[in-house]
Backbone as a chain_set.jsonl record, in Angstrom:
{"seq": "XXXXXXXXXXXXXXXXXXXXXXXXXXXXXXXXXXXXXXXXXXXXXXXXXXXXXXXXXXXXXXXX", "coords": {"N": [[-13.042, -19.568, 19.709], [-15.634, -20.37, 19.18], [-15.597, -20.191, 16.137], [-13.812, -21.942, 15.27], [-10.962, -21.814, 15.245], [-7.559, -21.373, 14.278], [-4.74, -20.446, 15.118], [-1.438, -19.802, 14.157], [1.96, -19.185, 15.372], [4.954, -17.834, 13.97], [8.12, -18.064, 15.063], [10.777, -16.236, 13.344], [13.462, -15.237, 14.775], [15.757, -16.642, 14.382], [17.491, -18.087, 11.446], [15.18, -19.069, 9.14], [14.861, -20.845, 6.061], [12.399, -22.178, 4.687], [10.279, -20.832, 5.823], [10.826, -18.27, 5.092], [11.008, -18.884, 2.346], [8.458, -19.323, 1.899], [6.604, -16.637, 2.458], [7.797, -15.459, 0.825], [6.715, -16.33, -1.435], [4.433, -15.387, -1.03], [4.415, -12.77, -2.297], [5.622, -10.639, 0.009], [7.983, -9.363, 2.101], [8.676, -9.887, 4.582], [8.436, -10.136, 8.06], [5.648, -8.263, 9.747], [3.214, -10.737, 8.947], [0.249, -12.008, 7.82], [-1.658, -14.009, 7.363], [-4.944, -16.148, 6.239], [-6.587, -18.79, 6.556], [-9.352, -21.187, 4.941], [-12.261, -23.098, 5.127], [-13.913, -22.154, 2.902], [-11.552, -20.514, 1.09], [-9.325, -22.435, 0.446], [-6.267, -21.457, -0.615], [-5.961, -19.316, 0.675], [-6.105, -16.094, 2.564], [-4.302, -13.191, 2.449], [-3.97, -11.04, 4.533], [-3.584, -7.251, 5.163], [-0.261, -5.614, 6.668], [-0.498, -5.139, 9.053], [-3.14, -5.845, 10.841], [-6.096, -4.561, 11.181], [-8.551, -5.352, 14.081], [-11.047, -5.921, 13.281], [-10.037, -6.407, 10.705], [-9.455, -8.575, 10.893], [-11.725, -10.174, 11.483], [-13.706, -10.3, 9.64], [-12.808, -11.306, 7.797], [-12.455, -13.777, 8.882], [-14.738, -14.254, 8.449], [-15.482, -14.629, 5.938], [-14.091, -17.136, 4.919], [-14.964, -18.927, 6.143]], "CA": [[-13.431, -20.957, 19.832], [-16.685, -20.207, 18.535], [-15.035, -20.224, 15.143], [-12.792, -23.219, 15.219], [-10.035, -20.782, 14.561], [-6.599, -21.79, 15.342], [-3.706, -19.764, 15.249], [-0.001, -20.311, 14.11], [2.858, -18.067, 15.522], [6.664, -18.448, 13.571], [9.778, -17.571, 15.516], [12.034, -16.137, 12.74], [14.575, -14.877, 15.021], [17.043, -17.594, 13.444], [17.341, -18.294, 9.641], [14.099, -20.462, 8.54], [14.573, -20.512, 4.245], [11.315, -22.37, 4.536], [9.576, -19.443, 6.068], [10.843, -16.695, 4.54], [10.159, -18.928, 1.08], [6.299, -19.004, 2.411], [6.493, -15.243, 2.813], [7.789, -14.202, -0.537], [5.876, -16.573, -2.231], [3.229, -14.62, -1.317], [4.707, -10.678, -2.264], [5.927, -10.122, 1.05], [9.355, -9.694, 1.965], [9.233, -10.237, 5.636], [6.928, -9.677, 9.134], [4.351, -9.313, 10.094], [2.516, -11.522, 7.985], [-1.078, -12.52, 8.039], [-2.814, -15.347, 6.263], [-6.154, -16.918, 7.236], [-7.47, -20.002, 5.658], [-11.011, -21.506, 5.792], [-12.725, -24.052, 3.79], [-14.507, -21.053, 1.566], [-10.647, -20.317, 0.64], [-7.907, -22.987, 0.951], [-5.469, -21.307, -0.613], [-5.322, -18.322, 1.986], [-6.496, -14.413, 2.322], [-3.689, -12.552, 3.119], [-4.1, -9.634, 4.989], [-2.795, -6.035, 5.207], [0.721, -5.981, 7.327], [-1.16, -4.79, 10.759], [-4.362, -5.678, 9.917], [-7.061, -3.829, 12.23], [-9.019, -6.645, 14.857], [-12.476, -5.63, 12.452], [-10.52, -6.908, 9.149], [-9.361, -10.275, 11.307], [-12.994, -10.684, 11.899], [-13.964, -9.892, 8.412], [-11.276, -11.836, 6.664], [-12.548, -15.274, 9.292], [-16.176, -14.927, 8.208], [-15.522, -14.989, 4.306], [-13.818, -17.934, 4.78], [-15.315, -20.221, 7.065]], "C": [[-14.674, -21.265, 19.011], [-16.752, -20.326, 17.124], [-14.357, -21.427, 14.313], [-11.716, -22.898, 14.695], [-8.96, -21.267, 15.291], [-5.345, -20.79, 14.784], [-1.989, -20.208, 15.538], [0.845, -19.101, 14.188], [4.179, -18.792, 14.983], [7.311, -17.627, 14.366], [10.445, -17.386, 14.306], [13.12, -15.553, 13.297], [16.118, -15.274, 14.357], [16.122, -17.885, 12.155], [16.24, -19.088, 9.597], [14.075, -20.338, 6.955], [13.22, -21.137, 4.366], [10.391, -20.968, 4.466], [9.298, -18.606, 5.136], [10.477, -17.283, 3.054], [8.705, -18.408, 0.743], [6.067, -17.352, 1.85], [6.756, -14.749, 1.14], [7.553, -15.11, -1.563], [4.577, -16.173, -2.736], [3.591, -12.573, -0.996], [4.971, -10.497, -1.157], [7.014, -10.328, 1.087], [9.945, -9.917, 4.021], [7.732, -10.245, 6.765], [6.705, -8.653, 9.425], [3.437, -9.675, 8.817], [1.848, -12.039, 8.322], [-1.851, -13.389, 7.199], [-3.907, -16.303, 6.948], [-6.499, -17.971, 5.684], [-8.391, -20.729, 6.098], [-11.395, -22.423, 4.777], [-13.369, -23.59, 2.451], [-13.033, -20.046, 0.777], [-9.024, -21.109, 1.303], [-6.66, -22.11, 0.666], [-4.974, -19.604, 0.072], [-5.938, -16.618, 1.613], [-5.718, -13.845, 2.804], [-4.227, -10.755, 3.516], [-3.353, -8.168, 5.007], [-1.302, -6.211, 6.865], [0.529, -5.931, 8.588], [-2.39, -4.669, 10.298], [-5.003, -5.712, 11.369], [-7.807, -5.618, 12.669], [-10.511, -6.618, 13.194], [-11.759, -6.685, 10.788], [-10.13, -8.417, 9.365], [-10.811, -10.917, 11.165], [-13.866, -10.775, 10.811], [-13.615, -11.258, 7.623], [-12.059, -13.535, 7.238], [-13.724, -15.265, 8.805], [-16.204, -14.847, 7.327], [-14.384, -16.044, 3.794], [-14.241, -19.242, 5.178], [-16.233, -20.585, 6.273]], "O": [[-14.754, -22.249, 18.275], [-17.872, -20.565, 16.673], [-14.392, -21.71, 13.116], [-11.321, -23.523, 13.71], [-9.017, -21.571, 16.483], [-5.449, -20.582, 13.576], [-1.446, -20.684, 16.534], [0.702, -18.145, 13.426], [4.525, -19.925, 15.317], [7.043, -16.426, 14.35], [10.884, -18.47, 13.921], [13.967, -15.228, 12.464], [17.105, -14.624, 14.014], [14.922, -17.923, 11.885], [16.463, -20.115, 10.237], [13.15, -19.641, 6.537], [12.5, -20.223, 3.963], [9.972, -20.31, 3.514], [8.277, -18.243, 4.552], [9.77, -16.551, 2.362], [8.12, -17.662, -0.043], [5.37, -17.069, 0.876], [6.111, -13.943, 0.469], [8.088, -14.862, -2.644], [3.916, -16.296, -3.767], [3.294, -11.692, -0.189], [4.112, -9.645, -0.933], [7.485, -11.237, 0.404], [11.064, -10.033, 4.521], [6.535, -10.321, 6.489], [7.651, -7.865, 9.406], [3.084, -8.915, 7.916], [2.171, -12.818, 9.219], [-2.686, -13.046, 6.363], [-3.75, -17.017, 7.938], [-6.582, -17.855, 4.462], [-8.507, -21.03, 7.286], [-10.855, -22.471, 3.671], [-13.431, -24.176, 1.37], [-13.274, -19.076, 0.059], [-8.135, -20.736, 2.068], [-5.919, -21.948, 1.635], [-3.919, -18.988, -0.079], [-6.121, -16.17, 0.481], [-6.04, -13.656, 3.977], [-4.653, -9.775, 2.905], [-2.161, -8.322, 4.743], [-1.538, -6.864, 7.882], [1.253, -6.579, 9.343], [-2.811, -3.767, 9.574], [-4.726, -6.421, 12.335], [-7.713, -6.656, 12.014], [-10.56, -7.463, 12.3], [-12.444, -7.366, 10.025], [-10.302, -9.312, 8.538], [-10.971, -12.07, 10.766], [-14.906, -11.393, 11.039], [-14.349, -11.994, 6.964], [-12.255, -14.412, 6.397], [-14.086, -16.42, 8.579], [-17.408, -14.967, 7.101], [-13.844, -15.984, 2.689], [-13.962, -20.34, 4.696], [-16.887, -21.6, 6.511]]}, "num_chains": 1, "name": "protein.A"}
């Protein structure tokens, strides 16, 4: 909260082509997929595929 951090979860159980565009627009070919965006980087920091709590916390304060 402290952050003003908000958090988006996708359901791909069923087909989304949107989605999965998102996803391998950015080199990935599926989940889990991590992207943080902040006003010190609109267009996104993606993260490693299980990315440790330390590089979430990392990743939000070189963006905000």
């Amino acid at each position: 909260k402290e952050n003003n951090v908000k958090f988006v979860e996708i359901d791909i159980t069923r087909k989304n082509d949107k989605v999965m565009k998102f996803i391998h627009e950015h080199s990935r070919v599926g989940i889990p997929f991590t992207i943080i965006y902040g006003p010190k980087n609109k267009s996104g920091m993606l993260l490693s595929e299980i990315p440790e709590v330390s590089e979430i916390i990392k990743a939000i304060d070189l963006v905000k």
